[in-house]
C-alpha positions in Angstrom: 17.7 -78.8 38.5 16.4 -76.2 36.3 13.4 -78.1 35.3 11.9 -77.9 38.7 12.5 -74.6 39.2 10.4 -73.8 36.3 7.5 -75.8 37.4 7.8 -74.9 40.4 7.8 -71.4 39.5 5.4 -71.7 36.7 2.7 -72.9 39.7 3.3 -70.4 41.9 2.3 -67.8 39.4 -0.4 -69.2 38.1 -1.4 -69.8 42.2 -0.6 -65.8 42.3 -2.3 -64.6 39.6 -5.7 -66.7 40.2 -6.8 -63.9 43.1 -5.1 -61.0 41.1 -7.7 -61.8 38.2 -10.5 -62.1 40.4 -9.9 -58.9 41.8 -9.1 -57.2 38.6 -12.8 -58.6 37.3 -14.8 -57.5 40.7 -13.3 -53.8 40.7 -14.0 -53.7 37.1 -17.5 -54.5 37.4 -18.2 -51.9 40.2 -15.3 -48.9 39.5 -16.8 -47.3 35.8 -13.6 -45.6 35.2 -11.4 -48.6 35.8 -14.1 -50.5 33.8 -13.0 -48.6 31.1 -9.4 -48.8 31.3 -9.7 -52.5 31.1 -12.2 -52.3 28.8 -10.1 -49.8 26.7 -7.2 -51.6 27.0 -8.8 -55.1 26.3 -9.8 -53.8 23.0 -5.9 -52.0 22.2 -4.6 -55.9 23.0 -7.3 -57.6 20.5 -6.9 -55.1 17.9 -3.0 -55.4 17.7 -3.6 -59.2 18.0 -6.2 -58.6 14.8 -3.5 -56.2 12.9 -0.2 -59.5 13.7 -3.0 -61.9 12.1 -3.4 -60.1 9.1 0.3 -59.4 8.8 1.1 -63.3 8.9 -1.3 -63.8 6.7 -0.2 -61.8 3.8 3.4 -62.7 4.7 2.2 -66.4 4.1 0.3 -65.4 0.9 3.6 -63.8 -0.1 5.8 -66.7 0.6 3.4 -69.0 -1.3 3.3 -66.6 -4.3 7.1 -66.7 -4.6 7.4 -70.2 -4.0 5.0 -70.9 -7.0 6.8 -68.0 -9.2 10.4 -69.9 -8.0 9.3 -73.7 -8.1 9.9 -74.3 -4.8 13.8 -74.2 -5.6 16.0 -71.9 -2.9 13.1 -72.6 -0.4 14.7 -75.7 1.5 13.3 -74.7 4.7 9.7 -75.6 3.8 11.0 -78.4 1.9 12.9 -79.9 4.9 9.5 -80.1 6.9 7.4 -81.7 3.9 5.8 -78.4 3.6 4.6 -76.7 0.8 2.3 -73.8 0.8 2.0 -73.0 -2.9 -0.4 -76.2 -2.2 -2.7 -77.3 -0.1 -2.6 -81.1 1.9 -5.4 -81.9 -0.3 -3.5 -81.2 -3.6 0.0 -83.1 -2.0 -2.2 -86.1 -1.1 -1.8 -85.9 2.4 -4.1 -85.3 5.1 -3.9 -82.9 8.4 -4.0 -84.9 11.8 -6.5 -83.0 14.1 -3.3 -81.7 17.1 -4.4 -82.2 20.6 -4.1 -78.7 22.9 
């Protein structure tokens, strides 16, 4: 029962938001000043997006750096998915199936 309702909600905001972004884009192109507010704000999203990259990316670094210093032993987690990152699939013989999105 709940399953639907999601759908079913799921399409009617997508349906929704379809004219809302078409708006958004034509006042944006003629209104300078809300031009830059989205513009402005646009730019805040992406840099945040930028800053959460580089934060995974040295918590991975840091993960694989204590995983190497450790062995591997007290991570099980990684090990329960066949995952290593102290090395790459190359290294472990294995090779990374292209996912479909």
């Amino acid at each position: 029962m709940v399953l639907p309702l999601v759908k079913l909600g799921s399409l009617a905001f997508r349906t929704l938001s379809k004219p809302i972004a078409g708006r958004l884009k034509h006042h944006a192109g003629v209104h300078p000043k809300f031009r830059g507010f989205i513009i402005g704000l646009a730019q805040a999203i992406k840099k945040r997006l930028d800053e959460l990259d580089m934060e995974k990316q040295i918590m991975m670094q840091r993960l694989a750096e204590m995983e190497m210093r450790t062995g591997g032993v007290g991570w099980v987690f990684p090990r329960l998915l066949n995952f290593s990152l102290a090395q790459p699939a190359a290294q472990r013989g294995g090779t990374q199936q292209p996912t479909a999105v």
